[in-house]
N, C-alpha and C positions, 0 to 999 in steps of 0.2 A: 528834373530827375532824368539819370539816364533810362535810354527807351531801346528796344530792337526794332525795326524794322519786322514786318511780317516774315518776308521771306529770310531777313535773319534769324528770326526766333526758328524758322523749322529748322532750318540745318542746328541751330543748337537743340534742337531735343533729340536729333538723331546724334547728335558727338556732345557727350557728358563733357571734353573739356571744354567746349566752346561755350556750353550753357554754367559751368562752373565759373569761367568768367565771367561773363555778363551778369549773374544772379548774385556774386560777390557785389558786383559795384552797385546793382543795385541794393543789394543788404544793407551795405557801408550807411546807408543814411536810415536803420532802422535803431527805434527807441530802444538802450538795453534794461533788462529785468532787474528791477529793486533787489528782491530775495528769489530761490531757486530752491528746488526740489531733485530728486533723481527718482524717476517712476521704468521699471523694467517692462517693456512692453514686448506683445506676444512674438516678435519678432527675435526676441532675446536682446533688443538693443537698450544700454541703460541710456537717458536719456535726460538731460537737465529740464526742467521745466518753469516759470515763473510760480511761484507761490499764491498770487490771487490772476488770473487771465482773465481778462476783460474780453480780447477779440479770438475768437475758437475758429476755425477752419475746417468743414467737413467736407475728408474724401470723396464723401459719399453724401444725398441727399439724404435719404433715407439712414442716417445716422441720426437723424432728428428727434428718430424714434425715442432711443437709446438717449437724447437729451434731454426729451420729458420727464423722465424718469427724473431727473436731477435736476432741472429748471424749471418746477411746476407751473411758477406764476405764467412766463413765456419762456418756451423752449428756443427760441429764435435768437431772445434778449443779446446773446454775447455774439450771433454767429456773425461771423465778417462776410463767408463765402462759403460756396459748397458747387458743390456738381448736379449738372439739371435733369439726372436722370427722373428724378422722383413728380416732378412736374409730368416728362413726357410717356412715363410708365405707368402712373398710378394716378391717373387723373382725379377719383374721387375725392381720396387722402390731400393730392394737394389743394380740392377745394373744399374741405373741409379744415383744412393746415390755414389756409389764406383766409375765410373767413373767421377762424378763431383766434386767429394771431397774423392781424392785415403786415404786420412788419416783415412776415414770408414771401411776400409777393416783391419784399427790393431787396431781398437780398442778393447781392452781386452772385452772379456764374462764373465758375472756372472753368468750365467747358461743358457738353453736351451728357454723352454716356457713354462715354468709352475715356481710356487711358489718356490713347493717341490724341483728342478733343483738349486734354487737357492743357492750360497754357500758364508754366511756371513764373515767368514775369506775371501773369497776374496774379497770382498768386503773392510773391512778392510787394507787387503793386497795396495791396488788401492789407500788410504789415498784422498776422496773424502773432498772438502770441506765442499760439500753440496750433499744429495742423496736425489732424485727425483723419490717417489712413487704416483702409483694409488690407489684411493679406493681401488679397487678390478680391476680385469685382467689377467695380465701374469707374474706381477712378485709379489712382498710380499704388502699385503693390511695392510688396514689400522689395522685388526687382528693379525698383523702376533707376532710372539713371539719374532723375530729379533729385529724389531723397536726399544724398548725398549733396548734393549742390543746395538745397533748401537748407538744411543744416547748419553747411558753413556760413551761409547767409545769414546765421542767426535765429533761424523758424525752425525750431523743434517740432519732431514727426514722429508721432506716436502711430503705433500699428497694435489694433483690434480684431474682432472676425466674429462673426454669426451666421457667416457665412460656409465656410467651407468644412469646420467640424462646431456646429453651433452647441448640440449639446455638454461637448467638453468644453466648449471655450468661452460662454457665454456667462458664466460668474467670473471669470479671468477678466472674460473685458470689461465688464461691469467695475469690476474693482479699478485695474491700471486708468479707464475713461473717467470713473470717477476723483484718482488721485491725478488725475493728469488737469483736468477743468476746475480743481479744490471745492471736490462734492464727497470729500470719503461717506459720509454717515449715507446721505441718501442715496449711493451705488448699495453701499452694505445692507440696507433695510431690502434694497431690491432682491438681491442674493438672498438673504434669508426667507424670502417670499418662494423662489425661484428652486432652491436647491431640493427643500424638504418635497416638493408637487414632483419633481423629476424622480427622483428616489422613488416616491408611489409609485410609479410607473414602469420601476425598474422593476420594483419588488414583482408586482404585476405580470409580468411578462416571465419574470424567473420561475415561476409556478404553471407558468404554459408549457406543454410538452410541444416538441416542437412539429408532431404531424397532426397539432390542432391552429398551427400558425397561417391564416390564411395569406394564399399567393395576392402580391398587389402591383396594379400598375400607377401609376402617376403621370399625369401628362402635364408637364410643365406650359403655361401660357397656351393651353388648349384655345384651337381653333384660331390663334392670334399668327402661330408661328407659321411657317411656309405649307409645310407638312406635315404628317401626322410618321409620326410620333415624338413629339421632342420629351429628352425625361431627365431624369435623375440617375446615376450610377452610386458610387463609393462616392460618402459626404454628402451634406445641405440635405435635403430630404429623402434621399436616399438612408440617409444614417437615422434619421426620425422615425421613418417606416421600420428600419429593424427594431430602433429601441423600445418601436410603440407596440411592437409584437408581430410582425406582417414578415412575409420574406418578398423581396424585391424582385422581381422578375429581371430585371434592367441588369442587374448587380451582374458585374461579370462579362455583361454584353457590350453595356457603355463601358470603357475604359477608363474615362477619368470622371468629372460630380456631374457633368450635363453632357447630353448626348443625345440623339435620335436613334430609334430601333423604327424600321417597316409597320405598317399597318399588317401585312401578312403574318410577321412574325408574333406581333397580338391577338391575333386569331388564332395562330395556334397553338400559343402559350394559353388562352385562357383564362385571367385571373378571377378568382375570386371575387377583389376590390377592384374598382376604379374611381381614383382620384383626381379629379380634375383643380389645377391651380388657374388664377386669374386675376385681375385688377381693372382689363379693357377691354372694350373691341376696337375692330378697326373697319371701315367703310370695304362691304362686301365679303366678311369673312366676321363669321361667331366670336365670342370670347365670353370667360366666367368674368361677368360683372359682381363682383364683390369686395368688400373694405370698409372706411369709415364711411357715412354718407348713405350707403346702399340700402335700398327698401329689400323685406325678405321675397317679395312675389319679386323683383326684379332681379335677385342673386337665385332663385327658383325656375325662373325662366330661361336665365341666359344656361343656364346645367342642364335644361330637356332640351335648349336648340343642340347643344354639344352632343350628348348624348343620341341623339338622333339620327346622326351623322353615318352615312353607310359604313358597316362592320364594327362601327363601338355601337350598334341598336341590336346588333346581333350577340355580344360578349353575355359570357353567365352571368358577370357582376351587372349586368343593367340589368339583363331578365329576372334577375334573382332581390333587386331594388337595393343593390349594395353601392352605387355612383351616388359620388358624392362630388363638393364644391368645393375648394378652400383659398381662400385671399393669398394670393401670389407672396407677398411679401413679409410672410413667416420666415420665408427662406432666409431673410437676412437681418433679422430682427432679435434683439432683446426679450419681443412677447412671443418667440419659438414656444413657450411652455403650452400655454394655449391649444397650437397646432397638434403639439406631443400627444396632449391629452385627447383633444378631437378624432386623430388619429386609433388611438387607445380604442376609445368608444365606438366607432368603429369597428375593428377591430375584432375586441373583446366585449361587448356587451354587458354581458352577466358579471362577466369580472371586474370586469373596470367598476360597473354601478354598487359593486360590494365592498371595492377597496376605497370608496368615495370620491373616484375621478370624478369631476366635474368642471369641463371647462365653462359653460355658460354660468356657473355661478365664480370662478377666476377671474372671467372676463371684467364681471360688476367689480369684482373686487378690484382687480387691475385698475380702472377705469376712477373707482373712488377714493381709494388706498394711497394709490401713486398720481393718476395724472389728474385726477382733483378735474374730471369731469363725467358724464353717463357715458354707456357703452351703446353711441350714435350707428348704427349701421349693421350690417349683417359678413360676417368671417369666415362661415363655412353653411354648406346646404347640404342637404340630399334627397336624390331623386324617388318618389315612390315607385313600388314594383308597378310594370306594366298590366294592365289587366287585359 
């Protein structure tokens, strides 16, 4: 098989034509598709696809999620490769992933957690029948220079998102993921789960006036990240907290879905809420441990180290027992519904428990419904008020 060279492969990811070459002749020796489909993905690209795909390609680690849903027995079963963000971000999930499906633990990496990590010859190498990207993320977006060279090669690249506008886009991708991997019925049974809980939520919120809509902060990978405050703006949970009823404090400040704002400028905004997201810690600095796997005293504990933290022990939302926990990686998931609602409850209280939010009873459902196993682990917390 032809091969690059290390320092060939870089200069080809930086000049599309050099990597267009190289990833044709590698193509040239892959199997062609019996029968073919055309699936419109969120990118607006139509998009030929095989008809039964045995070998799947995930952008993204954490698309894995989004596979359960459709692969009950093993989510893993078709995957050829994926990106290792989800290993080094979400440690609990992937040892909960590798102990319930040991076939997670060889699936080949296409790179680390970034774009630039990613390495198209292997991708190649992998003879995917079908690769599975994000808008935008952790692995190659819908920009990327690869795209286009993977294609010609023969490897169809479907583009997804739950990410960057999850609650518009997350029946969309549901649908295109599942005509793209030939799972229509079980994407569709998800979306019918998914659409009618969002709508509650909406309805919910349309009946709040909005100087009863509490101010909310979100601290993205609290106590993980360098400094305080890294958060959410327009989109990913940003857009969750408006649809869940909350106004964003961020919104306006960050410019684009992630951003940092000062601890000072926390202080003296004030929120209402504070939300803190997480999955880890890391050696000499806190982090909200929660996800699959997590005991509730240890998703409990790691939200009072956070919270303690000089100037978020002083905010009204702590003094007032409104800090709360929630598992990082809502942000880019299929199970967003969950979050929305958590959020909601939150939130709105009284309201939410009149229109029948409930995500602790979703969860089970989720958990029985779709991935055909319990709901192991703790997702979100919150802090009691300090006395």
């Amino acid at each position: 098989m032809f091969q690059l060279r290390p320092r060939a492969l870089l200069h080809a990811v930086l000049r599309p034509r050099v990597l267009l070459t190289a990833v044709l002749a590698l193509g040239a020796l892959l199997p062609g598709a019996a029968g073919a489909r055309q699936v419109t993905d969120l990118a607006g690209r139509v998009v030929e696809v095989p008809d039964h795909p045995k070998r799947i390609l995930l952008g993204e680690g954490r698309f894995v999620f989004a596979m359960a849903l459709l692969d009950r027995a093993d989510p893993t079963a078709r995957i050829v490769g994926w990106q290792g963000e989800l290993k080094q971000q979400d440690p609990y999930a992937w040892s909960q992933l590798t102990r319930t499906y040991p076939r997670a633990a060889q699936v080949p990496l296409i790179g680390k957690s970034s774009e630039d990590s990613v390495s198209p010859e292997r991708i190649v190498d992998l003879q995917p029948d079908v690769a599975i990207f994000g808008l935008a993320g952790h692995g190659p977006g819908k920009n990327s220079p690869m795209v286009a060279a993977l294609q010609a090669a023969g490897i169809p690249v479907v583009f997804i998102d739950f990410r960057q506008h999850p609650l518009q886009n997350t029946s969309a991708s549901m649908k295109i993921l599942g005509a793209a991997v030939d799972r229509h019925n079980e994407a569709q049974a998800y979306v019918d789960f998914y659409e009618p809980r969002v709508k509650r939520v909406q309805d919910m919120v349309a009946a709040v006036p909005e100087s009863k809509r509490p101010r909310v902060f979100v601290e993205l990978l609290a106590g993980v990240w360098p400094s305080c405050c890294h958060t959410t703006g327009g989109g990913g949970l940003g857009e969750m907290v408006e649809t869940a009823g909350g106004v964003n404090i961020a919104k306006g400040v960050v410019p684009g879905a992630i951003g940092d704002v000062s601890l000072e400028y926390l202080i003296t905004q004030q929120p209402e809420v504070y939300v803190a997201t997480g999955s880890r810690s890391e050696p000499g600095r806190p982090g909200l441990l929660a996800g699959p796997g997590v005991a509730p005293a240890t998703a409990l504990d790691s939200l009072a180290v956070l919270a303690a933290r000089p100037g978020i022990r002083d905010l009204t939302a702590v003094q007032a027992g409104r800090a709360h926990g929630l598992w990082h990686a809502y942000y880019n998931s299929p199970y967003n519904i969950l979050a929305l609602e958590a959020l909601a409850r939150w939130f709105h209280p009284q309201e939410a428990a009149a229109r029948g939010i409930d995500p602790e009873a979703d969860l089970r459902m989720l958990h029985t419904d779709f991935l055909g196993a319990p709901a192991d682990g703790t997702y979100w917390t919150t802090l009691a008020q300090p006395r």
